[in-house]
C-alpha positions in Angstrom: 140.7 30.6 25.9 136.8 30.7 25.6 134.9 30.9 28.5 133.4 28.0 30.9 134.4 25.3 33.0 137.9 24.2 31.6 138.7 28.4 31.6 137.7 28.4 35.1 140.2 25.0 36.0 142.9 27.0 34.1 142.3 30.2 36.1 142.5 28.2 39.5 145.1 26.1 38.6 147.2 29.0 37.8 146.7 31.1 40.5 146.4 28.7 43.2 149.2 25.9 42.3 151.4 27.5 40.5 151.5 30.8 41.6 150.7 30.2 45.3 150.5 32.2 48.2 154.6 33.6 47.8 153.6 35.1 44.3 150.2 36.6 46.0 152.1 38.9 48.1 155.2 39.0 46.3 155.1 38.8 43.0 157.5 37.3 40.9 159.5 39.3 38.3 157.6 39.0 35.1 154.1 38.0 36.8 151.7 41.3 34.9 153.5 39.7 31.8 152.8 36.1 32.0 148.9 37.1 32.9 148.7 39.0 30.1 150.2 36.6 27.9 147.7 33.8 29.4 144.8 35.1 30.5 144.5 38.5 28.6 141.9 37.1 26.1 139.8 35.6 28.9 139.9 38.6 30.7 138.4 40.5 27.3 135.5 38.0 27.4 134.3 38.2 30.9 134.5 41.8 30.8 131.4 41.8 28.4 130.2 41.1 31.2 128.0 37.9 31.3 129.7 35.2 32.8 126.7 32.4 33.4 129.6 30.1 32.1 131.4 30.4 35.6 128.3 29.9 37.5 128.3 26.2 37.8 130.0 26.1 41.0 131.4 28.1 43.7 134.6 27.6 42.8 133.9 28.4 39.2 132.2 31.8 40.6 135.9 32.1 42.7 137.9 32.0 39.1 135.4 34.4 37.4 136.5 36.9 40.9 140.1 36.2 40.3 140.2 37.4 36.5 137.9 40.6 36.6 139.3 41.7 40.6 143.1 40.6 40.4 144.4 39.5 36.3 143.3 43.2 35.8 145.4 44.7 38.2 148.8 42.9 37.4 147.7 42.9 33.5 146.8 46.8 33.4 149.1 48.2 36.5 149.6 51.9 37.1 146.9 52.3 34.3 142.8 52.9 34.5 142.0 49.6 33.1 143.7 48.0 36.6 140.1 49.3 38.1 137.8 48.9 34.9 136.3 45.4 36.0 136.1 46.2 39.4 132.3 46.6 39.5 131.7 43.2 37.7 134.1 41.5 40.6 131.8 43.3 43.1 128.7 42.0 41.5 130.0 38.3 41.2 131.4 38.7 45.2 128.2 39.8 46.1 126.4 37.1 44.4 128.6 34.4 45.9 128.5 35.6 49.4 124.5 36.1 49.1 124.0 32.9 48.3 126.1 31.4 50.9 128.8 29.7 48.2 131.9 31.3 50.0 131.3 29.1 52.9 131.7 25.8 50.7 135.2 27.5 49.9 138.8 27.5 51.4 140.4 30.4 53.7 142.1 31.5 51.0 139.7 31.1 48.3 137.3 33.0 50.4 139.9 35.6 51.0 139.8 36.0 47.1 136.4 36.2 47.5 136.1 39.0 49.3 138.9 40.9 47.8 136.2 42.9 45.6 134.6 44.8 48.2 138.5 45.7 49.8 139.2 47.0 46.9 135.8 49.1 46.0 135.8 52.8 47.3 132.0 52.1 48.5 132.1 52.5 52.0 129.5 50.0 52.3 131.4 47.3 50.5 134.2 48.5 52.7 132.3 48.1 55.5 130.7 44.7 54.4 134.4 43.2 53.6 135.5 43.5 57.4 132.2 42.1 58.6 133.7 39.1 56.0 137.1 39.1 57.2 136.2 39.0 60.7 133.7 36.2 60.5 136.9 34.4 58.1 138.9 34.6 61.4 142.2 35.3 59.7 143.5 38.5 61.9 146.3 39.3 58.8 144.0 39.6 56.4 141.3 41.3 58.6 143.7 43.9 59.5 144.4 44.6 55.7 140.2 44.9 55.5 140.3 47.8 58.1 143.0 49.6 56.9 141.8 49.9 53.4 138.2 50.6 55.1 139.7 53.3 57.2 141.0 55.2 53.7 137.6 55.6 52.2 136.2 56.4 55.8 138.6 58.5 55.1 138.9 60.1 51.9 136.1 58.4 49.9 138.6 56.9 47.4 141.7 55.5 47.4 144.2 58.4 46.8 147.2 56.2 45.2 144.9 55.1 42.5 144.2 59.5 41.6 147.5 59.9 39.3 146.2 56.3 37.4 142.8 57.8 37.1 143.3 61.4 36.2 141.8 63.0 39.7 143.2 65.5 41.2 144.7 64.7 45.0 144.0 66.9 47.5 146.5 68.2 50.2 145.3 65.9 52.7 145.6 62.9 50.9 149.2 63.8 49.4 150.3 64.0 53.0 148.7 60.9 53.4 150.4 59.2 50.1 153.7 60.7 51.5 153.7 57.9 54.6 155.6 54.6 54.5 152.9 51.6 53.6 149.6 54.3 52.0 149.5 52.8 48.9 149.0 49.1 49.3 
C-alpha cells in the first residue's frame, strides 16, 4: 500500500467500519496480526516521516494519527517499536488541533485525535490532552485523559512501558504497577 488518499480511505475504513468501537476497547483475537498483515508496509512509509500525502483533509490527517499512534501499538506490542512513532503522531495531533481541523471531525475521530498527547510522557501534552477531552465533552474518555496525566504528574513516564523499553523501575512505581488497572 503506497501512501495518499486511497491509503488514508483504507486506514479509516478499517479502523472505523470494520473494526469499530467493540474492537477499540476490546480487541479481537488476532487483531496485532491482521494490522500487521495489512497495514505493516504503510506503517514503514509514514514512519519516514513525511506524510504531505495525508494532508489533504482532516480526515486524511485522522488516518495518518491512527497508523503512527495506534497500528504501532497492536503491530509491535510488549516491544520498543509499540512507542517508536509516537513523536510523529504528536506532531501530526498537534498540527491538526492547531489548525482547528479536529473540530470538522466526529467524537470519536477527535478522540483518535487526541490519543497522541495521552499517550506522550510530556506533561505538557498530558496536560494539553485533558484541556481536549474536556472541551470534547465525553466524561469516559476525559477520565482516561486524567488518569494517564496523573502518571506522568507522577512519575514522568509511564512505568508499564520500562520492562518494554529497557529502564529500570523504581520502587515507587513497582508498587504502583502492582495495583489492579496501572497499566492501561
Amino acid at each position: 500500500m503506497t501512501l495518499g488518499k486511497d491509503a488514508a480511505e483504507t486506514v479509516l475504513a478499517f479502523w472505523f467500519e470494520e473494526l469499530g468501537e467493540q474492537g477499540w476497547f476490546q480487541p479481537p483475537e488476532g487483531l496485532d496480526d491482521v494490522i500487521r498483515d495489512r497495514f505493516l508496509a504503510l506503517h514503514l512509509e509514514m514512519a519516514r516521516g513525511d506524510l504531505s500525502a495525508f494532508h489533504s483533509t482532516p480526515r486524511h490527517r485522522l488516518a495518518a494519527i491512527i497508523v503512527l499512534d495506534q497500528f504501532p501499538r497492536n503491530m509491535y506490542r510488549a516491544t520498543p517499536l509499540a512507542f517508536a512513532t509516537d513523536w510523529l503522531a504528536v506532531r501530526e495531533a498537534r498540527r491538526l488541533v492547531e489548525a482547528g481541523l479536529d473540530r470538522e471531525l466526529d467524537v470519536h475521530s477527535r478522540c483518535f485525535s487526541y490519543l497522541p498527547f495521552e499517550h506522550s510522557e510530556s506533561l505538557a501534552d498530558q496536560d494539553h490532552s485533558v484541556q481536549l477531552f474536556s472541551d470534547l465533552g465525553d466524561a469516559n474518555y476525559l477520565d482516561y485523559a486524567q488518569k494517564h496525566r496523573d502518571v506522568i504528574a507522577r512519575f514522568g513516564r509511564f512505568p508499564h512501558r520500562n520492562a518494554f523499553v529497557g529502564r529500570e523501575s523504581t520502587e515507587a512505581e513497582l508498587e504502583y504497577l502492582s495495583q489492579p488497572g496501572s497499566g492501561f
